[in-house]
C-alpha positions as CSV (number, residue, x, y, z in Angstrom):
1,X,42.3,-42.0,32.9
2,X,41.3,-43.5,29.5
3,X,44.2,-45.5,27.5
4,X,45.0,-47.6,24.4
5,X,41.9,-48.0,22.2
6,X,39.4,-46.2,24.3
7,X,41.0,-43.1,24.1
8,X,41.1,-43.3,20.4
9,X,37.6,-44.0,20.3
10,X,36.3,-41.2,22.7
11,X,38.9,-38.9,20.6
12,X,37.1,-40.0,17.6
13,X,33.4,-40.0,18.9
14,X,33.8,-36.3,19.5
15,X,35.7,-35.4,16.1
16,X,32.8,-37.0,14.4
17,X,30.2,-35.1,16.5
18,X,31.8,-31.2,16.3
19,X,32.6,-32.2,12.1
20,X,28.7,-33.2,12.0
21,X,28.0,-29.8,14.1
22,X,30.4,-28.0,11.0
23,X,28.6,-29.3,8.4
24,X,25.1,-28.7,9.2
25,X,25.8,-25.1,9.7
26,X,27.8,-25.0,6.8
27,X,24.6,-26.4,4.8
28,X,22.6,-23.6,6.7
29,X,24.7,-20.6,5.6
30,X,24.9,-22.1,2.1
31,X,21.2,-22.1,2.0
32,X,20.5,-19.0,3.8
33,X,22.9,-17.1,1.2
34,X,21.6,-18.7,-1.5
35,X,18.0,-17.4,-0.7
36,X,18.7,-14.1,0.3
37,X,20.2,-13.7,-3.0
38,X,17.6,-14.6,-4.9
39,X,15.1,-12.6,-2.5
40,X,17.6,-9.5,-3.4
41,X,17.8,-10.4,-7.2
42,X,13.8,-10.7,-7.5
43,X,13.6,-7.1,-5.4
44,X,16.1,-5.5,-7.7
45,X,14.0,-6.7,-10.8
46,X,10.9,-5.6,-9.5
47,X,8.8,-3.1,-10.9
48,X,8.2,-1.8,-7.8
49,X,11.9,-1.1,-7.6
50,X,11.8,0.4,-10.3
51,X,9.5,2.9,-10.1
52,X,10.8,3.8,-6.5
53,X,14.1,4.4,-8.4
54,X,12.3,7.0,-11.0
55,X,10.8,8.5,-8.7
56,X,13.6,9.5,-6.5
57,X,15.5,10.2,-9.7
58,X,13.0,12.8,-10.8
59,X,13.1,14.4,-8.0
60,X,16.3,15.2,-8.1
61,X,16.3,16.3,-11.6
62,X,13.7,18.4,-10.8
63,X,15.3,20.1,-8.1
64,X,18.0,20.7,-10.5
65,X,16.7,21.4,-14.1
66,X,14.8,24.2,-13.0
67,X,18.1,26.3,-12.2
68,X,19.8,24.6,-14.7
69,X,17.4,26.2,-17.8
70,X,17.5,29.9,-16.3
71,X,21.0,29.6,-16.9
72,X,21.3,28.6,-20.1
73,X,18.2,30.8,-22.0
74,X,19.2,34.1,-23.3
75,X,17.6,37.0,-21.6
76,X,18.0,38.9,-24.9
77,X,17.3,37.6,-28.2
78,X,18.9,39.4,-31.5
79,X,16.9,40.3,-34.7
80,X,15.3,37.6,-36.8
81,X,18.0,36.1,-39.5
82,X,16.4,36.7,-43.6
83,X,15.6,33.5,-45.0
């Protein structure tokens, strides 16, 4: 069994290792969140995002507006107002 100053030093030598083993990976998240928000931020502003956007808006609008027009035209129209 260890005693006195040895213990305090083996206590100490491991503290010091497992605090170094923290704060590498801590450095490594950091970083790795860092770049995957940029990656996502660059993606977002991409044209290519874009476009992929407008194109699956459009085609829902155009799944919609078609039905949406029927409705709303008259299927009579009245005589021509005098000027």
């Amino acid at each position: 069994m260890v005693t006195g100053t040895n213990a305090f030093a083996n206590a100490s030598l491991i503290l010091n290792k497992i605090s170094s083993v923290l704060s590498i990976l801590s450095f490594i998240i950091s970083v790795t969140t860092i770049a995957a928000g940029y990656a996502g931020y660059r993606y977002i502003t991409s044209p290519q995002f874009e476009a992929m956007m407008m194109e699956k808006v459009m085609e829902g609008v155009s799944k919609i507006l078609p039905n949406q027009i029927d409705k709303k035209m008259p299927k009579v129209t009245g005589p021509m107002l005098p000027l």
